[in-house]
C-alpha positions in Angstrom: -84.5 -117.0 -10.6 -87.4 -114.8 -12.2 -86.2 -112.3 -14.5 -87.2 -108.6 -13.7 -90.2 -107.7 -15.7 -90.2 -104.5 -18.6 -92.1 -102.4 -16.0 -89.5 -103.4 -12.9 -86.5 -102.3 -14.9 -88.3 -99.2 -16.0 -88.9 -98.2 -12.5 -85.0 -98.8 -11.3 -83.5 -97.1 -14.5 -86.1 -93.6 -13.8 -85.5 -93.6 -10.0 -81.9 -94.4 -10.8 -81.8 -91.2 -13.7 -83.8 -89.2 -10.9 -81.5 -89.6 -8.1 -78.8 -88.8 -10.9 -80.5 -85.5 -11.8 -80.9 -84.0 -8.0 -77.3 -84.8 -7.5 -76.3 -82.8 -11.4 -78.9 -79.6 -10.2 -77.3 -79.3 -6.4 -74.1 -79.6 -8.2 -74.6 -77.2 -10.9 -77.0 -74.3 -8.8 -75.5 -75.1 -5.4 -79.2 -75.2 -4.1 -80.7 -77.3 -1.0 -81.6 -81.2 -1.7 -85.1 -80.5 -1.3 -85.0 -77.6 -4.1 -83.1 -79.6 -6.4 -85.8 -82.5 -6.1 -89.1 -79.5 -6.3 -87.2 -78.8 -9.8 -86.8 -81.7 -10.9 -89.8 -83.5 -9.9 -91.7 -80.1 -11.2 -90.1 -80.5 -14.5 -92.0 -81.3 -17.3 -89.7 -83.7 -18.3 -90.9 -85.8 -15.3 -93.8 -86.6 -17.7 -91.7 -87.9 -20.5 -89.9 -89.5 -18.2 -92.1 -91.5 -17.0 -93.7 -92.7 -20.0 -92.6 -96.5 -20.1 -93.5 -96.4 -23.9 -91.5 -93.6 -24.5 -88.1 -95.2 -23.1 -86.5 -91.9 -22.3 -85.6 -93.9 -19.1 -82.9 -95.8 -21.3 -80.8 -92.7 -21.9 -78.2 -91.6 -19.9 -78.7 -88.8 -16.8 -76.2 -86.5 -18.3 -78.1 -86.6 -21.6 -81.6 -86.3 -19.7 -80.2 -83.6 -17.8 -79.2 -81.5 -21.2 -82.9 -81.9 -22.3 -84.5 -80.7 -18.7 -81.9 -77.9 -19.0 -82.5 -77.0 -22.8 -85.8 -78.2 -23.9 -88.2 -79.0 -21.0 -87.3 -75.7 -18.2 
């Protein structure tokens, strides 16, 4: 069996951390699924995010959350 490569596991941990923060913004603002994703996929965050070299990916959604709540809004 192959092992998944650096960029593989990037993309399942950031779709997985997405997924995590649409469900933590229609939970906290009570808005639509589709205004919950246009906030978080508008975020600036998204960015940082998405930055393999960065590895923001390898936090946890709760903490990414606090950061698109505090420091990226």
């Amino acid at each position: 069996m192959n092992q998944p490569t650096h960029h593989q596991i990037a993309t399942y941990l950031t779709d997985y951390i997405l997924s995590e923060l649409v469900k933590y913004v229609i939970e906290d603002t009570g808005c639509t699924i589709e205004q919950a994703m246009e906030r978080v996929y508008n975020s600036s965050l998204m960015t940082a995010l998405q930055d393999e070299e960065g590895e923001l990916y390898v936090q946890s959604p709760a903490y990414i959350y606090e950061l698109m709540n505090q420091k990226y809004s």
